[in-house]
N, C-alpha and C positions, 0 to 999 in steps of 0.2 A: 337643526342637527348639531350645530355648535355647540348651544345649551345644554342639550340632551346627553352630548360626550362629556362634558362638567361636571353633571352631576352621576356621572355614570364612574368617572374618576372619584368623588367625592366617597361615593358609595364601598372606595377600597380602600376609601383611607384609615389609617389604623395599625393592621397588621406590624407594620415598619416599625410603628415607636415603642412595640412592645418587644420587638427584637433590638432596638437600636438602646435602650437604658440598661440591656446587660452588656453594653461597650462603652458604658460611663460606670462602671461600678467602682464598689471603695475599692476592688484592686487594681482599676485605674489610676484613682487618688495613690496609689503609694508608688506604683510605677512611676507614673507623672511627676509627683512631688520630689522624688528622689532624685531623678534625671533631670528636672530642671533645678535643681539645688546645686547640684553634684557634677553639672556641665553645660550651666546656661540655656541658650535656645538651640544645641545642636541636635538635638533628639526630637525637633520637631519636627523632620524629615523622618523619622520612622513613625510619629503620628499620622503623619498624614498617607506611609504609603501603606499601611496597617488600614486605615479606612479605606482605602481607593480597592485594595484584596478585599476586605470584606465587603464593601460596595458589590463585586463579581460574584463571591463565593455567594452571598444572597439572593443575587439572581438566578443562581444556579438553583438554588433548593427552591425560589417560586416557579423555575420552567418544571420541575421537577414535580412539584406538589399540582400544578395547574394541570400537566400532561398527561400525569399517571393517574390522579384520584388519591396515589400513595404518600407516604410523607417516607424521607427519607427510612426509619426506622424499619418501616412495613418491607419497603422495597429491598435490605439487605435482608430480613428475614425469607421474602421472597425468594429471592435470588440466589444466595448462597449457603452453602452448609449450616445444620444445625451450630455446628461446632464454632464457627466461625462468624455466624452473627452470636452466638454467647460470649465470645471475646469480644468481639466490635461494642458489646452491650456492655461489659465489666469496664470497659477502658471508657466509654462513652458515661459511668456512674461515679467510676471516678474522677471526670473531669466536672462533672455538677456539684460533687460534693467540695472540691476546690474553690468551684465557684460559689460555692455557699457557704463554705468559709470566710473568703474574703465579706462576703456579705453580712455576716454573723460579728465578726469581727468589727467591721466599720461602722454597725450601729450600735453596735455598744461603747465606743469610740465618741459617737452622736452623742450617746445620750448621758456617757458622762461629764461631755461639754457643754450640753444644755442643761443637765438636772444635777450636775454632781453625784452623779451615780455612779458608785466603784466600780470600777472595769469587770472583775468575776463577776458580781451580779447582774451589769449588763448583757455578758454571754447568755448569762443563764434565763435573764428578761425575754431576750428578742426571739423564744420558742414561741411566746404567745402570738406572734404575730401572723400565726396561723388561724387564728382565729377571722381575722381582717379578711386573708386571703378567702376564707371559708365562705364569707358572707358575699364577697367581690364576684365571686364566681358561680354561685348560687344567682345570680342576681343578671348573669351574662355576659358576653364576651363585650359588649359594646360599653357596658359600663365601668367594665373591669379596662378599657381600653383609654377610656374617660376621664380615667383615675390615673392613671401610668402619664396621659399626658399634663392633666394638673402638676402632677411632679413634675416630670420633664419641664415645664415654664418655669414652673418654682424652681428648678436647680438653673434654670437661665439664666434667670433674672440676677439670683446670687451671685453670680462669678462676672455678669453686667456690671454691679456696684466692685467688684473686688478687682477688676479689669483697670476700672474709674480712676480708683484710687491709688493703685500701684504703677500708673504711667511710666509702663516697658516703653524700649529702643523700639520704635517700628522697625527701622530702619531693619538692626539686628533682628530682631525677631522675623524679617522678610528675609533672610540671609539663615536662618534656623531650616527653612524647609530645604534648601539644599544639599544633598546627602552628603558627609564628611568620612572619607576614609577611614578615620580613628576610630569609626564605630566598630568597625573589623577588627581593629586589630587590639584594642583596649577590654584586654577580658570583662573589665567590671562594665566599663559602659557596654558591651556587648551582652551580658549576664541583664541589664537594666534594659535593655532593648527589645532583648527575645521576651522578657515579663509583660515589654509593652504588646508585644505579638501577642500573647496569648490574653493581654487583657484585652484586646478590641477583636480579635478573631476567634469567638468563642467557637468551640466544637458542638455543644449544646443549643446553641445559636440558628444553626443547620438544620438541626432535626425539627425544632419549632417552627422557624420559616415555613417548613415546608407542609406543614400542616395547618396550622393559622390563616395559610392564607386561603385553603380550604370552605374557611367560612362564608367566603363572601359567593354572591349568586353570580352565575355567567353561564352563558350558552355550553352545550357540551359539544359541538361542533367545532372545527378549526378553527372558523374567524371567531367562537368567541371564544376560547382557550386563546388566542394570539391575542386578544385586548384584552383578555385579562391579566395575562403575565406582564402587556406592556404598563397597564396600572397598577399591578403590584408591584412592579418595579419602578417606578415615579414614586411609588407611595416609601419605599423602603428606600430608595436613594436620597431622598428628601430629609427622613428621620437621622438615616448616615449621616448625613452632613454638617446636621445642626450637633448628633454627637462627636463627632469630627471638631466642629466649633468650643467644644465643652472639655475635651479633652487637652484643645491644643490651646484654652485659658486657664486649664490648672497646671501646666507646664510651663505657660507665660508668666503666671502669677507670680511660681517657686523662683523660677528662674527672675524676675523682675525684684523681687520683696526678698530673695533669702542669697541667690546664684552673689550679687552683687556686693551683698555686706559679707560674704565669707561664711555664709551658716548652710551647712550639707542636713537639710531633715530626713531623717529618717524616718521617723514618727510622725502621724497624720496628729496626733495631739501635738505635738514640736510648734506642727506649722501652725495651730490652733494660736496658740501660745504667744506665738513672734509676732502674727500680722498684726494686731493691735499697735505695739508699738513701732513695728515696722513701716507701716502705714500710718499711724497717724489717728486711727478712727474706733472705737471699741466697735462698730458695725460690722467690719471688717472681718472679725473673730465669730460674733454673732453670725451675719450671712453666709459663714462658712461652714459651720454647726449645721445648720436649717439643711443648707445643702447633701451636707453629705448624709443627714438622719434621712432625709427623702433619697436619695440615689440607693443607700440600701435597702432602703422597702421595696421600692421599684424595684428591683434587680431581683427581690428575694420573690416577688410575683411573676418574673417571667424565668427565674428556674425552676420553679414547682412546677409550671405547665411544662416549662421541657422537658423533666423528670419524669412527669404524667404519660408522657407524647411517648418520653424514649421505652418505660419500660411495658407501653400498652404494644407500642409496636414491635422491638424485638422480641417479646417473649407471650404476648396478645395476654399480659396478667393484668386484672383490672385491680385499680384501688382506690378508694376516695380521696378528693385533694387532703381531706386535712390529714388522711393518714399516711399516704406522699410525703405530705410535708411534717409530719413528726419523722418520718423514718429518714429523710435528707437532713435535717436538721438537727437531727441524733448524732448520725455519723459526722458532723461536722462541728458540734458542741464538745465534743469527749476533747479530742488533741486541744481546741481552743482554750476548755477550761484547762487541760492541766499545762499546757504552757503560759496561761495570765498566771495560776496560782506558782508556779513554780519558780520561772523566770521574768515574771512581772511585764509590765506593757511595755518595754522595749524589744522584747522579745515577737510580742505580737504584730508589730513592723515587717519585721523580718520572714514572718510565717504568711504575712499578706501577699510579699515580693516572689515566696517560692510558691505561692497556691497559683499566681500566676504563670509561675513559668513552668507549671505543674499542666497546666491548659494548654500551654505551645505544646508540648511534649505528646499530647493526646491530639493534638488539633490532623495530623496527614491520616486519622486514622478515620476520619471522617470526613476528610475533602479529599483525597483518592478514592474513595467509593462515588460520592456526589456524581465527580468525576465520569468516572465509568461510566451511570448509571443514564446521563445525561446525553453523553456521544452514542450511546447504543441505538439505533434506529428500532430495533426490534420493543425497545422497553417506550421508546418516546416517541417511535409513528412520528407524524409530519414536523412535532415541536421538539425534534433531538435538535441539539448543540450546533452552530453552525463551526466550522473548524477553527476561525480566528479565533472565538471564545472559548474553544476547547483548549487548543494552545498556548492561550494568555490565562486560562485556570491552572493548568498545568505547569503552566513556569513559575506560579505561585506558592503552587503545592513543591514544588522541588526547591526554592527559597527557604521556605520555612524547614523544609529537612535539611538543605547545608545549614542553617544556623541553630536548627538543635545537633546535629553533629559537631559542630563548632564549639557549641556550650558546652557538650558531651566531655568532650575531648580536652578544652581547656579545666575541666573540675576533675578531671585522670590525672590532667599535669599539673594539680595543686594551685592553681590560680583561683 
């Protein structure tokens, strides 16, 4: 019986790490990089409690997906006004295409660190990577999950060597998860925190959960709806974690290799650029390239199937992945090219940091419905929410609205 529950787990695993590589994305790297540049290891306390929310808010969308049949998407079309899943649906595209921004942007970042390819033609490059997607997903969810983890190791492994070599303070960096006051109260480090919020708690993140894990076989009865949610939820806290690990080594790194000598990056090529001599190793610069050209591919395959997921289910319109993916990668090519051509790649920094905090600003419009949908007895029969997890969702979701309030109101007062 032992056995049999191993490989019964085994059988779930997956889902997680295709939700868990759009919380190491390049607008991770910029968040990350910045705040560990720009204020050491104290923002490793908002890494970590940023993974610990998304941890809950994921299991929220596997009870959801397990209980109902529905994926989030379906169940607000279900539920509520025409009018008001077409909002929930415009804000929920807007936050994909943010998020595919940043993605657009980081690999062409990649690829003119590995090939010397000018920054505009790398924008203009990384459309074809639709093509890849095309074939990944024609071919299955298993192999297309196969793929995202090959990457997932391969960005491991890189930030292993670059961890190695930068020999951060444990000590300090044990003393970084403790949350610090000034996070409140320092507009900018607060501006660099909520970017982190929105880069590890994607709102798109939600809707795919909840239908990915869909794929997998389980009983349609209660005990197997209850073990399937509890190994989807192993399976996805597991993927969290390791991205939790990846996140709070590119914020060790800046903070170890750049916090220390006095260099605030702002630029994902900046850091490209320093760690070589800052470190000591031309690998260092190399392993960092690798990484990040694989983090945006990854990231750019599980926002086309959220983009898939969100617009089949609010609005039940079908469309083929690759034309999906031309038409999210359109709208997120246009601003990218004309701010590299305009304002050159410093600029594009900068457009990573707010695509980010572009995603917090969108994220309560999709974890209060979650929410709802979840405590409702009438929608989730025997697998509704038990009330401790409602209420520790719920203090999540009103977290992240005092600190986009917060944002809000410090960018009214000029800060």
């Amino acid at each position: 019986m032992r056995g049999l529950g191993w490989r019964r787990l085994l059988s779930f695993l997956g889902p997680g790490y295709l939700v868990a590589v759009g919380y190491m994305d390049p607008g991770n790297w910029a968040t990350d990089l910045y705040g560990g540049s720009a204020f050491g290891y104290t923002l490793l306390s908002v890494v970590a409690l940023s993974s610990l929310m998304a941890m809950v808010l994921q299991h929220l969308a596997i009870r959801l997906g397990v209980a109902t049949g529905r994926d989030l998407a379906q169940a607000c079309r279900d539920y509520y006004s025409p009018a008001t899943a077409a909002l929930l649906w415009v804000l929920c595209e807007i936050a994909i295409c943010a998020c595919d921004l940043a993605e657009l942007i980081g690999t062409a970042i990649a690829l003119q660190l590995l090939f010397h390819i000018p920054l505009i033609w790398g924008v203009a490059l990384t459309g074809l990577d639709v093509f890849l997607l095309l074939l990944l997903h024609k071919s299955g969810i298993r192999l297309l999950e196969a793929f995202v983890v090959v990457l997932f190791i391969s960005i491991t492994t890189c930030f292993a060597i670059e961890l190695t070599l930068a020999r951060p303070i444990w000590g300090q960096v044990a003393m970084g998860f403790v949350p610090d006051p000034k996070i409140w109260s320092d507009p900018l480090m607060l501006y660099v925190a909520i970017g982190m919020v929105g880069a590890t708690v994607m709102p798109h993140n939600l809707y795919l959960h909840s239908s990915i894990v869909q794929t997998r076989m389980y009983d349609q009865d209660n005990h197997g709806k209850r073990e399937a949610i509890r190994f989807a939820t192993i399976d996805s806290t597991i993927a969290l974690f390791f991205a939790l690990l990846v996140n709070a080594a590119i914020l060790i790194l800046a903070a170890a290799a750049f916090h220390t000598t006095g260099h605030t990056v702002i630029e994902i090529a900046q850091a490209h650029e320093l760690l070589a001599p800052t470190l000591g190793a031309a690998v260092a610069s190399t392993a960092f390239a690798i990484a990040l050209l694989a983090s945006g591919q990854n990231s750019a395959i599980t926002a086309t199937l959220a983009g898939q997921i969100v617009m089949e289910g609010f609005m039940n319109w079908k469309l083929a992945p690759s034309l999906r993916r031309i038409v999210t990668r359109g709208l997120a090519i246009i601003p990218a090219l004309f701010v590299t051509y305009a304002y050159g790649s410093g600029a594009t920094a900068k457009l990573l940091v707010l695509s980010q905090v572009i995603l917090s600003l969108q994220l309560p419009f999709a974890v209060f419905p979650l929410i709802a949908f979840t405590r409702n007895r009438d929608v989730m029969g025997a697998m509704t929410s038990p009330r401790w997890l409602t209420l520790g969702a719920s203090i999540i979701g009103v977290v992240i609205v005092m600190l986009n309030l917060k944002l809000v109101w410090d960018m009214a007062q000029g800060h």
